[in-house]
N, C-alpha and C positions, 0 to 999 in steps of 0.2 A: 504494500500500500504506500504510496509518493503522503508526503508531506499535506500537499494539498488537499488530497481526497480523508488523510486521515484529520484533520483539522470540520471538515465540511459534513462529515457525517454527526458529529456534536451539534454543529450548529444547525444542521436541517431537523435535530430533533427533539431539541428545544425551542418550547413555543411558550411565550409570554400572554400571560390572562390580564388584563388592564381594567379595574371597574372604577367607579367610583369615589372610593373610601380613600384615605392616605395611606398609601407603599411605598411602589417604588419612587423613585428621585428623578427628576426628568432629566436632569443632566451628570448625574453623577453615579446612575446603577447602570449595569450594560444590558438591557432591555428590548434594544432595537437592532442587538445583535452581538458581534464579540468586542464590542470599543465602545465606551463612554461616548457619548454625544459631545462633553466639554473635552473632550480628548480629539473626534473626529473636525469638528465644529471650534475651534479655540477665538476663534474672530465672534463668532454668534455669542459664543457662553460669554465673553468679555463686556459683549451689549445687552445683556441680558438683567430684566428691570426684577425676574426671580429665579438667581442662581441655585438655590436651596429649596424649590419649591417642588413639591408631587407632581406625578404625571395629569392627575385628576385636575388640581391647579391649573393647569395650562391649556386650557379648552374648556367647551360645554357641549351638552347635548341639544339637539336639537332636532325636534322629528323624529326621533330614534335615531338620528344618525351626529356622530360623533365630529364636531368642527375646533379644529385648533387654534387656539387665540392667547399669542406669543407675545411679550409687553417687551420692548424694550428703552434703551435710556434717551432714544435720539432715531431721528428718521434716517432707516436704513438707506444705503446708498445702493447702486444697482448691481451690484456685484454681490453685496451681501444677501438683496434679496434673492440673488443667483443661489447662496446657499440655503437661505430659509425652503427654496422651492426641492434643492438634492435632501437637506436633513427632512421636509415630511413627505417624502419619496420612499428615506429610509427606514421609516416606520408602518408602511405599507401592509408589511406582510405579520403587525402585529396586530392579534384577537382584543377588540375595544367592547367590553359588556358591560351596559347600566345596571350598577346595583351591586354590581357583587365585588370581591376583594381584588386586591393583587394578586396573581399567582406566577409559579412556576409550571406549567403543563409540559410532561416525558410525552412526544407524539408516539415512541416507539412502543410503549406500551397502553393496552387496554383502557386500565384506571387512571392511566396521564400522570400516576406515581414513577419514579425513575426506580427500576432496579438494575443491577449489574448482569442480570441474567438477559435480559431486552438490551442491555447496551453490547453485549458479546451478539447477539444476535443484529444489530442495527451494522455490525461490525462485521457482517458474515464470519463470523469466529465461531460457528458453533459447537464444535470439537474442540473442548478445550482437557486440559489434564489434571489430575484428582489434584494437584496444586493451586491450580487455577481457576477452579471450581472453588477452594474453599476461601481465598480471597476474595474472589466477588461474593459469596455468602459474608464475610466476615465487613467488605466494603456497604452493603446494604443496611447493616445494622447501624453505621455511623450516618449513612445519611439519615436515618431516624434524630439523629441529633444533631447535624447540622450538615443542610442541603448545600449550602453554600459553598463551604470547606471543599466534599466531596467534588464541586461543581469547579472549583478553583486548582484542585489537584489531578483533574482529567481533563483540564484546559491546558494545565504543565505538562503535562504525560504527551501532551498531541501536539506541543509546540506551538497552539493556537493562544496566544497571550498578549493583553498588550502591553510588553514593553517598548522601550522605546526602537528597539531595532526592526520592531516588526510595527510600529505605526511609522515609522520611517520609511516603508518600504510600498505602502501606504500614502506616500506624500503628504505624509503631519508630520510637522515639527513643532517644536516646541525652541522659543527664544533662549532660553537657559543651554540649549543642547541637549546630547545626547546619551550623555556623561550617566552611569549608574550617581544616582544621589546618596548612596552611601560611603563609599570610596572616593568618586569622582575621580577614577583614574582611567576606567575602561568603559566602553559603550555599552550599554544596559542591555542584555540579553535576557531570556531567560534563564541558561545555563549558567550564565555569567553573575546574574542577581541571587538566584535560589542556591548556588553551588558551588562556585568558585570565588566569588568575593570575599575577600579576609575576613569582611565581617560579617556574613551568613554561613561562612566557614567552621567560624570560631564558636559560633550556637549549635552547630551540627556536633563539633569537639565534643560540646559540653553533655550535649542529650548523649551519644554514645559512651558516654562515663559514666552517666545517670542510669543507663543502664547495663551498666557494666562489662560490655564489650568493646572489641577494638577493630577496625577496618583500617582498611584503608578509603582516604580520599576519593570519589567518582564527581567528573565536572559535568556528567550527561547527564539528564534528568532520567530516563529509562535505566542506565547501569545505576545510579544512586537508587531508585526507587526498589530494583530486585535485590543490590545488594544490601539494604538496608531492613528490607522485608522477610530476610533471610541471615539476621543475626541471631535469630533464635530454633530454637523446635520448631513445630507443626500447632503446638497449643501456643506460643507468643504470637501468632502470628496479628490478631487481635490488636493486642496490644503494640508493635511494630507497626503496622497498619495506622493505627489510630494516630500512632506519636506522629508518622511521616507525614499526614495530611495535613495533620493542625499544625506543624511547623510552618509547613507549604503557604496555609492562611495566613496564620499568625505573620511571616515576610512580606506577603503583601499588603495585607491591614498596616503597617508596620511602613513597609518603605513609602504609602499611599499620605499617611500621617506626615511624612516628612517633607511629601512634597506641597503637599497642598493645606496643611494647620502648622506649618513649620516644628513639628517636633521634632524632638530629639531620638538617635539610636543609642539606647539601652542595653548591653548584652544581659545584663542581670537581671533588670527589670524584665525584657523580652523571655528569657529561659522560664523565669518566674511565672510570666501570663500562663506559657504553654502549660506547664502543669498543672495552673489552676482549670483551664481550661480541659485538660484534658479528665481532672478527676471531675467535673460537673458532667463529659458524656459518661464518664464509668458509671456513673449514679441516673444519666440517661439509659442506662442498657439494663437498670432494673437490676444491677450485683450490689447484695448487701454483705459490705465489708466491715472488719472488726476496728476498733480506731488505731489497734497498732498498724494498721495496711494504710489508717492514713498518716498517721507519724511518718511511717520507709520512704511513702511517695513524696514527700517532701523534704526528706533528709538526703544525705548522700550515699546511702546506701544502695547497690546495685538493684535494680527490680528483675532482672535476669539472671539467674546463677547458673 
């Protein structure tokens, strides 16, 4: 499978629900496909009279039928409205319903719920190997706790992301350049921001001592993700699994804060979220643990022996 076709099979089968209520962010959730709108559009979001506001926000109904009404600081000029007319082009092909919530809709499956069993299939994968079978049973359980995560770490996996080398390519820039924002020494890749930058490096370090094993280094996202999932037995895999996706989140929520609320990177504070985060899914997964299981998980005691 070429890059492109494996990128495009995610994206043809996720489908955005749009109602009424307050969700998603018009300009700042990827909604309308795999890039932020203030990302594809940087000229428009600059004029934009409500940069923080819901998609609901920004239109009304009318007739039953759904009209978009875009405020901005100053009368656009004709180029720009050149892009008002590509940006609600590219909202096209998303489902607009009166009344009901924001959602996420799997098209590959039935219930419009995403599982990994529909994603191998959406993948013509369906011969997979008793390994690979129990990762996607073990991946379904976490998106019970957070769809996002899971959503953010099979967008890694397929190289569909957008950093800046792949909105580059793309023809968005950004005036700052193209610089990873953490280092600022190398151009922001995926492989390059999740896996090889000193300082997403140095948090990979820390989680492999936390749980008490040793690798070596991988700058690929594919070779990190097996051999990471693969530090343990057949019963860690779970837990492997889980740590790998919420770090994955965790870097992006993380480098996204830096660029745009100007925060700061934190290695402690960062290692720290993860494990908070990651015992709220363990308590999502319905395992009732003793308090000494939660003393370990936050001591430096290996979780791996």
């Amino acid at each position: 499978m070429s890059g492109g076709e494996g990128g495009k099979w995610f994206r043809d089968n996720m489908e955005v629900k749009i109602g009424e209520r307050d969700g998603f962010l018009f300009w700042h959730h990827c909604w309308a496909g795999n890039f932020k709108l203030s990302e594809l559009f940087p000229r428009l979001f600059h004029l934009s009279n409500n940069k923080g506001g819901a998609i609901s926000s920004m239109g009304t109904w009318f007739e039953g039928e759904w009209r978009w009404d875009l405020k901005w600081n100053r009368e656009l000029r004709q180029r720009e409205l050149d892009q008002v007319q590509q940006l609600t082009s590219s909202t096209c092909n998303v489902r607009l319903t009166a009344g009901s919530k924001d959602s996420w809709c799997w098209k590959a499956s039935k219930n419009g719920v995403f599982s990994v069993q529909s994603a191998y299939y959406a993948l013509g994968l369906e011969s997979r190997s008793m390994e690979e079978r129990r990762v996607e049973n073990e991946m379904a359980l976490i998106w019970k706790a957070s769809a996002k995560a899971v959503i953010t770490a099979w967008k890694v996996l397929r190289g569909r992301f957008p950093t800046f080398d792949n909105l580059r390519r793309r023809q968005v820039n950004f005036q700052s350049g193209n610089l990873c924002v953490l280092c600022n020494s190398c151009e922001e890749s995926i492989n390059h921001l999740f896996f090889s930058c000193h300082k997403t490096d140095a948090i990979w370090k820390d989680i492999i001592s936390w749980l008490g094993k040793q690798t070596a280094s991988q700058t690929q996202a594919k070779a990190h993700f097996n051999a990471f999932i693969n530090l343990g037995n057949k019963d860690d895999v779970k837990l492997l699994l889980s740590v790998w996706i919420c770090t994955i989140w965790c870097f992006w929520r993380k480098r996204n804060e830096c660029i745009f609320k100007q925060g700061m990177w934190n290695r402690e504070r960062i290692f720290s979220e993860i494990k908070s985060i990651l015992w709220g899914w363990k308590m999502a997964f319905n395992l009732v643990t003793p308090y000494s299981e939660f003393r370990r998980w936050f001591s430096a005691e290996a979780l791996i022996t």
